[in-house]
HTML snippet that shows the backbone in 3Dmol.js (N, CA, C, O; Angstrom):
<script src="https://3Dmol.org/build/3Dmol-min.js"></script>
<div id="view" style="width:600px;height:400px;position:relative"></div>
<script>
const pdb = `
ATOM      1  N   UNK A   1     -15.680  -9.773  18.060  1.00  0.00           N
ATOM      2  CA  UNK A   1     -15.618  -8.444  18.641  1.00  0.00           C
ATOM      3  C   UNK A   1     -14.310  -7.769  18.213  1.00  0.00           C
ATOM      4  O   UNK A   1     -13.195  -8.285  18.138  1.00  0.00           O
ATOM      5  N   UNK A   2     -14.704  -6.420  17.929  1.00  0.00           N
ATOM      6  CA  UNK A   2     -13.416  -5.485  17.406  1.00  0.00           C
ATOM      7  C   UNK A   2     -12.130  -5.282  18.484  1.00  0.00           C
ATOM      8  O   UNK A   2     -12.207  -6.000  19.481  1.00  0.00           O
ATOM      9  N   UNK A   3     -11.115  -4.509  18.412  1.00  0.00           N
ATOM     10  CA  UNK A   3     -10.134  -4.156  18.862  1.00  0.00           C
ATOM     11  C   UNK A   3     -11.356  -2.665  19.479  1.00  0.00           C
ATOM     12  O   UNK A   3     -11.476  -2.406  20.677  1.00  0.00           O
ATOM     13  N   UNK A   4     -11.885  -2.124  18.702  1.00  0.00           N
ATOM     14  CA  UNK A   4     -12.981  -0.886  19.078  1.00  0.00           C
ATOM     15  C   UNK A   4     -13.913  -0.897  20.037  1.00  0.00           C
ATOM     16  O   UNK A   4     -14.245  -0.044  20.860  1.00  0.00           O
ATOM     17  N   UNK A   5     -14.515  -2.624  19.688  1.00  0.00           N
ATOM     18  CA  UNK A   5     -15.562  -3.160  20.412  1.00  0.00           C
ATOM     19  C   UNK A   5     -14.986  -3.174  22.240  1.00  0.00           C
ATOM     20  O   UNK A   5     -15.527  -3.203  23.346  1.00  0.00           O
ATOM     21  N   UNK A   6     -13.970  -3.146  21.835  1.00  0.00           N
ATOM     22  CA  UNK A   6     -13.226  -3.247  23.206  1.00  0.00           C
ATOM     23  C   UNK A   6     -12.475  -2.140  24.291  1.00  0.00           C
ATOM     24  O   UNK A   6     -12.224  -2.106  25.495  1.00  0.00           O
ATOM     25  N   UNK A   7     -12.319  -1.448  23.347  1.00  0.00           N
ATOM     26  CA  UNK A   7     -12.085   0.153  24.034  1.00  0.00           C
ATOM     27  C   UNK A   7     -11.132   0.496  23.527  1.00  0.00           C
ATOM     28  O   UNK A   7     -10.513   1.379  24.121  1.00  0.00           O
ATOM     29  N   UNK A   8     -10.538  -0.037  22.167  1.00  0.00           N
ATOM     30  CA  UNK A   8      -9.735   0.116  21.452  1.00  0.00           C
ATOM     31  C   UNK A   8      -7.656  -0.260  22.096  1.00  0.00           C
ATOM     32  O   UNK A   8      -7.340  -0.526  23.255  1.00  0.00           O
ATOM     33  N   UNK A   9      -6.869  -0.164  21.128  1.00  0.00           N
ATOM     34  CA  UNK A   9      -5.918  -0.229  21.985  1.00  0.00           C
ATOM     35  C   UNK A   9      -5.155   0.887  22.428  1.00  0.00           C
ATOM     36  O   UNK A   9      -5.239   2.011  21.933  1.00  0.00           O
ATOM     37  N   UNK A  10      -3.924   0.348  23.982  1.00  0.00           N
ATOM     38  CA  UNK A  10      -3.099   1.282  24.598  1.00  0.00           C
ATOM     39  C   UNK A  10      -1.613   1.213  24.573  1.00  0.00           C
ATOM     40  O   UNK A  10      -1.084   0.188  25.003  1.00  0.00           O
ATOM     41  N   UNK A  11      -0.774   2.325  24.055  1.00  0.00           N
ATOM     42  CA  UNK A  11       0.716   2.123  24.476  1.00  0.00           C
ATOM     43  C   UNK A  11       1.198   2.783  25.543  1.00  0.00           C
ATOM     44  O   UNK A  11       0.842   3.747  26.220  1.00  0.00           O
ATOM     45  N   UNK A  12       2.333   1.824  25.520  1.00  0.00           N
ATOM     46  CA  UNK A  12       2.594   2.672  26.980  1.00  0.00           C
ATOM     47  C   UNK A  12       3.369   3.779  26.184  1.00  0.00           C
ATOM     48  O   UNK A  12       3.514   3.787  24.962  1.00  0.00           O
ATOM     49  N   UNK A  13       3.859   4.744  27.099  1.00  0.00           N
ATOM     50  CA  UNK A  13       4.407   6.021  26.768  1.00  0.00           C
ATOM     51  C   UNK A  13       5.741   6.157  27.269  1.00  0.00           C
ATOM     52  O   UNK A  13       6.369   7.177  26.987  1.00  0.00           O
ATOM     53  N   UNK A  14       6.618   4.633  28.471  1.00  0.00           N
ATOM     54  CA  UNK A  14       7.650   5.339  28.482  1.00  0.00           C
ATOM     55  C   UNK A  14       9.005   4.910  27.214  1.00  0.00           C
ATOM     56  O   UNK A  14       9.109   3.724  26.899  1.00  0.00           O
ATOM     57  N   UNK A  15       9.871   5.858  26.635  1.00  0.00           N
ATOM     58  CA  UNK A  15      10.190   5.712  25.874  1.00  0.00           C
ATOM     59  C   UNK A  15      11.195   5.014  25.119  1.00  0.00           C
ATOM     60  O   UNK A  15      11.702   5.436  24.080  1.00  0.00           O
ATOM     61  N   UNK A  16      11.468   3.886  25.711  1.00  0.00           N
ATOM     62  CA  UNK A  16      12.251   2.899  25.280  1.00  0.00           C
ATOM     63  C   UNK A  16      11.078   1.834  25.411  1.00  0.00           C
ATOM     64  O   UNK A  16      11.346   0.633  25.445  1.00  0.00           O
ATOM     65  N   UNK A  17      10.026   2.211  25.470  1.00  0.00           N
ATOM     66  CA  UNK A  17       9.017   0.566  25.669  1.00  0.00           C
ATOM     67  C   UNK A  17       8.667   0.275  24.000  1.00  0.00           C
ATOM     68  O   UNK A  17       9.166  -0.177  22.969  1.00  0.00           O
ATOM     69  N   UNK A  18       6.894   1.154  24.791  1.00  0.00           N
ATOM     70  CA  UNK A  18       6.227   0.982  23.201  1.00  0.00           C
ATOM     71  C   UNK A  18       4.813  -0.359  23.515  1.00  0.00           C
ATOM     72  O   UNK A  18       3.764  -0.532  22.894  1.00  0.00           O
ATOM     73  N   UNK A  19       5.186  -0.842  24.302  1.00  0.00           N
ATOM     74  CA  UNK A  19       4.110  -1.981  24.209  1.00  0.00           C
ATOM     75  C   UNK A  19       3.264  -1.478  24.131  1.00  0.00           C
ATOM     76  O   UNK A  19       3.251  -0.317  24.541  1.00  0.00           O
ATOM     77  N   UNK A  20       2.127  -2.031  23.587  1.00  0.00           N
ATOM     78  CA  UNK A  20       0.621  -2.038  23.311  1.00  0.00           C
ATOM     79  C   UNK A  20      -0.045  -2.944  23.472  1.00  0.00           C
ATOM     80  O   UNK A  20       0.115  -4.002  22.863  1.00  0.00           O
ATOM     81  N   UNK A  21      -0.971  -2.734  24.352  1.00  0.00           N
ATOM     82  CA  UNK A  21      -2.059  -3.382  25.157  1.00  0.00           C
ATOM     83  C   UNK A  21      -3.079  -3.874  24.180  1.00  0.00           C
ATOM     84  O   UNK A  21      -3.974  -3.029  24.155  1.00  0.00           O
ATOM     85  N   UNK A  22      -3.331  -4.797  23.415  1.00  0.00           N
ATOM     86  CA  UNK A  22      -4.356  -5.757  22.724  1.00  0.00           C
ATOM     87  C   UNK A  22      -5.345  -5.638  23.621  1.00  0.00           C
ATOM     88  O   UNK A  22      -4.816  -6.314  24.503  1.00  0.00           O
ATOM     89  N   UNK A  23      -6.515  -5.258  24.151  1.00  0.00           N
ATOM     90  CA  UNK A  23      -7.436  -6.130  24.297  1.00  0.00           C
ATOM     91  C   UNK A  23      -8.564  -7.375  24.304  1.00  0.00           C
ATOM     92  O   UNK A  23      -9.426  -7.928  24.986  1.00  0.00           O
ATOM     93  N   UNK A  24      -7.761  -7.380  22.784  1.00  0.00           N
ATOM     94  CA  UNK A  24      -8.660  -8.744  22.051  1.00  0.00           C
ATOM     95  C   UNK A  24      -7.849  -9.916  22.493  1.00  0.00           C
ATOM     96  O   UNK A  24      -8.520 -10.930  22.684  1.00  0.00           O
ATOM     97  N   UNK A  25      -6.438 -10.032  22.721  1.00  0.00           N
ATOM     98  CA  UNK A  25      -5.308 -10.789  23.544  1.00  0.00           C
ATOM     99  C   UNK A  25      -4.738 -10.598  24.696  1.00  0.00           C
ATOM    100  O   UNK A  25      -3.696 -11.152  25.047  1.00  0.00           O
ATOM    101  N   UNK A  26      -5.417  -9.763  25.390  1.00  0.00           N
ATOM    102  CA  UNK A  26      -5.079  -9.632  26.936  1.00  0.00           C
ATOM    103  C   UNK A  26      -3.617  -9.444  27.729  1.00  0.00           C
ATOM    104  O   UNK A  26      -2.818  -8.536  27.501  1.00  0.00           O
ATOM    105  N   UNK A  27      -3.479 -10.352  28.563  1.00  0.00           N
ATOM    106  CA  UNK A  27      -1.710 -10.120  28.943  1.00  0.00           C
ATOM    107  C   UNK A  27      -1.666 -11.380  29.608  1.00  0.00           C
ATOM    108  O   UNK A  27      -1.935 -11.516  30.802  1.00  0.00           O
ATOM    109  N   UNK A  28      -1.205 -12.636  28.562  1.00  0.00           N
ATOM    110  CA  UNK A  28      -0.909 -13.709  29.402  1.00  0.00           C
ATOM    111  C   UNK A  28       0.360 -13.932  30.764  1.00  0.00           C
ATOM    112  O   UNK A  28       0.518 -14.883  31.530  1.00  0.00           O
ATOM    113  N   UNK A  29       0.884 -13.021  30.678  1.00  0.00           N
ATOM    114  CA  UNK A  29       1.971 -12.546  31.458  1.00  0.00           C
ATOM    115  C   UNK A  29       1.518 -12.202  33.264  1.00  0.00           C
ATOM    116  O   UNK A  29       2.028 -12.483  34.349  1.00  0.00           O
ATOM    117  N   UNK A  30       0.248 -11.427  32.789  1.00  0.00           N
ATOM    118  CA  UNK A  30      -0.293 -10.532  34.036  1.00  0.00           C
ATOM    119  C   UNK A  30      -1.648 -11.599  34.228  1.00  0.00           C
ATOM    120  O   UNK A  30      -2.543 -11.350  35.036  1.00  0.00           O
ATOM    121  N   UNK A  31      -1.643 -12.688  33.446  1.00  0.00           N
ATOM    122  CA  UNK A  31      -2.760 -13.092  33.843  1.00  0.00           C
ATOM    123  C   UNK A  31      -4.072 -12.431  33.412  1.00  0.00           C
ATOM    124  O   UNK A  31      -5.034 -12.717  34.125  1.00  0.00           O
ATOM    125  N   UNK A  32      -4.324 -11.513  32.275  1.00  0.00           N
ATOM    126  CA  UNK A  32      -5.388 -10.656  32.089  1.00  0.00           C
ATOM    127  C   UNK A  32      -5.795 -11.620  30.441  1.00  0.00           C
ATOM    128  O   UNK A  32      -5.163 -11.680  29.386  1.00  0.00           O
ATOM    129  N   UNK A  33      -6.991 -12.199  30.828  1.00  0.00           N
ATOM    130  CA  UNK A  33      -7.627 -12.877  29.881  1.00  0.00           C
ATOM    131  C   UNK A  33      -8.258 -12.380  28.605  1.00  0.00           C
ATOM    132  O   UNK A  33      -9.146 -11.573  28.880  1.00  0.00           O
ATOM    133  N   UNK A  34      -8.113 -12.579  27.243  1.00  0.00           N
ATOM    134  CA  UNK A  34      -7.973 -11.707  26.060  1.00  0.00           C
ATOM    135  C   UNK A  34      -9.466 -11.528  26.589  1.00  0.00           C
ATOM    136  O   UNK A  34     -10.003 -12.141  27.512  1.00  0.00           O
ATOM    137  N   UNK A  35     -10.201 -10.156  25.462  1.00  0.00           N
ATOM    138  CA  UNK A  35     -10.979  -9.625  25.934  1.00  0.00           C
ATOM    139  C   UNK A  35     -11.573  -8.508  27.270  1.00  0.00           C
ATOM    140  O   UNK A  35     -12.737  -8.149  27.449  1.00  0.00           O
ATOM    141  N   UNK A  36     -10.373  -8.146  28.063  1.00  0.00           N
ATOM    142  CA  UNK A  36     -10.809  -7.288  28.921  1.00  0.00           C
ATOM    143  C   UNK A  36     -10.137  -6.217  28.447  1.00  0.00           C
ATOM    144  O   UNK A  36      -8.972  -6.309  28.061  1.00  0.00           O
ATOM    145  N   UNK A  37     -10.925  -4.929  28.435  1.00  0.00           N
ATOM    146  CA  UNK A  37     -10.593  -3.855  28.580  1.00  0.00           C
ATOM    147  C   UNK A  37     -10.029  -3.023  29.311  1.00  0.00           C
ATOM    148  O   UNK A  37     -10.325  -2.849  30.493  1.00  0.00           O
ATOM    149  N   UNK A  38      -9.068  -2.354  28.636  1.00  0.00           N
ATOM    150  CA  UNK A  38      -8.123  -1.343  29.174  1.00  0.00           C
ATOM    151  C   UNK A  38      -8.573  -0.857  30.230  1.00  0.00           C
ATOM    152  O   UNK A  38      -7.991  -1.201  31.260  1.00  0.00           O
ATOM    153  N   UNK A  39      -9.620  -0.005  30.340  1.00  0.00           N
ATOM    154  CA  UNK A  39     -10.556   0.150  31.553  1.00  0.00           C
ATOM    155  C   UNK A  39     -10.630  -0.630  32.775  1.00  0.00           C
ATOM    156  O   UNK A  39     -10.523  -0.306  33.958  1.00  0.00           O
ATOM    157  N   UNK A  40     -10.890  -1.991  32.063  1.00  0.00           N
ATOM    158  CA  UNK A  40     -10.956  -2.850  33.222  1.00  0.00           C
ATOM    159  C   UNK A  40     -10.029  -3.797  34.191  1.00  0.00           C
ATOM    160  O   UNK A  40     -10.314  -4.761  34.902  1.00  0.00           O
ATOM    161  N   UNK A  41      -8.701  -3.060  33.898  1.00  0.00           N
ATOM    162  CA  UNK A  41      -7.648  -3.761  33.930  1.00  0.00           C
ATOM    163  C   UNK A  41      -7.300  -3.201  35.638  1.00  0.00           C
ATOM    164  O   UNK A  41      -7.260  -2.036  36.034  1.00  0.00           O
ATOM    165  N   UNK A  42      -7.101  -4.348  36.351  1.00  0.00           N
ATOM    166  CA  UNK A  42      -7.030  -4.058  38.146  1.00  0.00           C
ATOM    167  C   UNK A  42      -6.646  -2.841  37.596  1.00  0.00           C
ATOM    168  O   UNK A  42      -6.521  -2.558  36.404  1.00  0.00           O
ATOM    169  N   UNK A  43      -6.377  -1.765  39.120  1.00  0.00           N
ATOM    170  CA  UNK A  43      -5.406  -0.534  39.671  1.00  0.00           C
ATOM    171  C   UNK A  43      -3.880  -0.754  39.337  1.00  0.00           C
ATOM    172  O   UNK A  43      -3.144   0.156  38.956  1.00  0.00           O
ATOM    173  N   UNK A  44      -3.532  -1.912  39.502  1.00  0.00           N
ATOM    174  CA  UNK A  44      -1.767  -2.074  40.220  1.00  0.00           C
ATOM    175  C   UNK A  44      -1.347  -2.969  38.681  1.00  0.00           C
ATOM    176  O   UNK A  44      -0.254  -3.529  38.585  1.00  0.00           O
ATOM    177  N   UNK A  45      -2.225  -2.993  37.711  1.00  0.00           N
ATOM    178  CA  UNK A  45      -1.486  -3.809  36.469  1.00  0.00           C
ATOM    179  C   UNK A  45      -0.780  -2.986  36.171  1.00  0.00           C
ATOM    180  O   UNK A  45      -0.913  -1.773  36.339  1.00  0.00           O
ATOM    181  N   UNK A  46       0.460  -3.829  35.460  1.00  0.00           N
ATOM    182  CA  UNK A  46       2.060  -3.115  35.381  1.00  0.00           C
ATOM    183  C   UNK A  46       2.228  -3.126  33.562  1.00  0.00           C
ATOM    184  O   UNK A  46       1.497  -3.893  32.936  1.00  0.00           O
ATOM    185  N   UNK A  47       2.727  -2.680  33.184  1.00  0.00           N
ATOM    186  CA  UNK A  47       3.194  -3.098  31.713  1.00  0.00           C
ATOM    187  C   UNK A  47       3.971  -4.020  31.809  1.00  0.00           C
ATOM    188  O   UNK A  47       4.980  -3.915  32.507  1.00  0.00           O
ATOM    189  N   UNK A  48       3.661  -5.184  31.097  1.00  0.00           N
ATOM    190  CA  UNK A  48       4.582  -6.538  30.946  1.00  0.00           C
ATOM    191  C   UNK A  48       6.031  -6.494  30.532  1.00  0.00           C
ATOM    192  O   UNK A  48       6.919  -7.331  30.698  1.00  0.00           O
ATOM    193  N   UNK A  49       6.050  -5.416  30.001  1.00  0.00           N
ATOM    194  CA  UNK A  49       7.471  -5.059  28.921  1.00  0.00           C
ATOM    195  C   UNK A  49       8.671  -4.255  30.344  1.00  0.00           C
ATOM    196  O   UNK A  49       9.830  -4.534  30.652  1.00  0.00           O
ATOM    197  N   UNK A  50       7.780  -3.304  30.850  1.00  0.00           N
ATOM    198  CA  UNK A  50       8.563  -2.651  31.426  1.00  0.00           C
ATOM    199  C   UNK A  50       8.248  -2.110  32.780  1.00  0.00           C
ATOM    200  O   UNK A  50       9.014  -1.373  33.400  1.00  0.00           O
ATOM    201  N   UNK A  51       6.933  -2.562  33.264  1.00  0.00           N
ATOM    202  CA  UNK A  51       6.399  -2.254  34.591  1.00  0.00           C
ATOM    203  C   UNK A  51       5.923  -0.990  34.543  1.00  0.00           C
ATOM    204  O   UNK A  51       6.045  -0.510  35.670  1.00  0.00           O
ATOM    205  N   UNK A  52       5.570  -0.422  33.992  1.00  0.00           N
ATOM    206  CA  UNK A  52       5.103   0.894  34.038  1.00  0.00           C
ATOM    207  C   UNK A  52       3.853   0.417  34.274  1.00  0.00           C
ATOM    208  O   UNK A  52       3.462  -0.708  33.966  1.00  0.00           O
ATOM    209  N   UNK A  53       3.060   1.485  34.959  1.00  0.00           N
ATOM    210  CA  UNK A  53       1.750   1.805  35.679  1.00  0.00           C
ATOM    211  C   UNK A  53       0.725   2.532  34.506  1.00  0.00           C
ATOM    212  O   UNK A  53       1.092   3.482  33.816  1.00  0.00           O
ATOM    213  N   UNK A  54      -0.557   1.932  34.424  1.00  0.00           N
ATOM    214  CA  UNK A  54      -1.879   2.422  33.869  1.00  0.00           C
ATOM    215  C   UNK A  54      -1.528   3.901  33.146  1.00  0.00           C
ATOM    216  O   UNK A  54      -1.596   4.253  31.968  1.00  0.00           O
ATOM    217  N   UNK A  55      -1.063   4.717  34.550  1.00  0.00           N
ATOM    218  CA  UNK A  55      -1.010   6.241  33.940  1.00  0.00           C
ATOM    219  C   UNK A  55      -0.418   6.204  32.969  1.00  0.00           C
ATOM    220  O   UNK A  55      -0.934   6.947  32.135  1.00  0.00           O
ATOM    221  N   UNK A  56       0.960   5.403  32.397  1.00  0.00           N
ATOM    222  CA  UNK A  56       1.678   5.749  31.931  1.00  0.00           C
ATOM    223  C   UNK A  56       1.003   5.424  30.225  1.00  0.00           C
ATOM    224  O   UNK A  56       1.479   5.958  29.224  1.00  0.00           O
ATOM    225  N   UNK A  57       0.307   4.848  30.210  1.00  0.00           N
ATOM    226  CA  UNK A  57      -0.332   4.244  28.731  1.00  0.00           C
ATOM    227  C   UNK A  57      -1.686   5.737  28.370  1.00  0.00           C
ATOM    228  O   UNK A  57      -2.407   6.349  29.158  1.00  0.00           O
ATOM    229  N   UNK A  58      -1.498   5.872  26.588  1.00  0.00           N
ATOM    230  CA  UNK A  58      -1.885   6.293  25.941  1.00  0.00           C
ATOM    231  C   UNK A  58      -3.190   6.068  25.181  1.00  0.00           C
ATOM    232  O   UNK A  58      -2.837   5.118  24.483  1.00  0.00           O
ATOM    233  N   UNK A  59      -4.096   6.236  24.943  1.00  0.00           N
ATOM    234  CA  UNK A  59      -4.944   5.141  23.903  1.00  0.00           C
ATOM    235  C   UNK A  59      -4.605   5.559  22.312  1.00  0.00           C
ATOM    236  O   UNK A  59      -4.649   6.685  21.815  1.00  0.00           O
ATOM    237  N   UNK A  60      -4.361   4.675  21.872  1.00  0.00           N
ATOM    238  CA  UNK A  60      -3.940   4.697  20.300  1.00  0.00           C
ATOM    239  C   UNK A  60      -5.093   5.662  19.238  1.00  0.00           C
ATOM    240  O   UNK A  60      -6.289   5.430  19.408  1.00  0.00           O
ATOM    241  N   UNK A  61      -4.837   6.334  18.559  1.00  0.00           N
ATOM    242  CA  UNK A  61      -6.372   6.789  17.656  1.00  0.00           C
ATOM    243  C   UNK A  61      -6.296   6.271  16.135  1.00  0.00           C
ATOM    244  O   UNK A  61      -7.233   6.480  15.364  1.00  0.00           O
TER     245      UNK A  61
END
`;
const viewer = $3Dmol.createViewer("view");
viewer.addModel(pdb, "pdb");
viewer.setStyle({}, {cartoon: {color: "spectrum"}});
viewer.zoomTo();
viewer.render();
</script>
């Protein structure tokens, strides 16, 4: 399954971060098992890098 197949990927937006959310590798950090989608990621998941909140992520094009 693609990076597409998956809902493609997300960065976060605040600006000293940058992380980007793999879906195909998940967030062993947060406990989010490769394969779930951005979408499907609880309410309260944080960015691993820097704690930033859902809103704060972009989807890549």
């Amino acid at each position: 399954m693609s990076d597409e197949d998956l809902g493609g990927m997300w960065q976060c937006q605040i600006g000293t971060c940058g992380y980007i959310y793999n879906p195909a590798k998940g967030d062993r950090k947060g406990k989010i098992p490769p394969g779930t989608r951005f979408e499907d990621l609880p309410d309260d998941w944080k960015c691993p890098s820097c704690g930033a909140g859902k809103k704060m992520f972009k989807k890549i094009e």
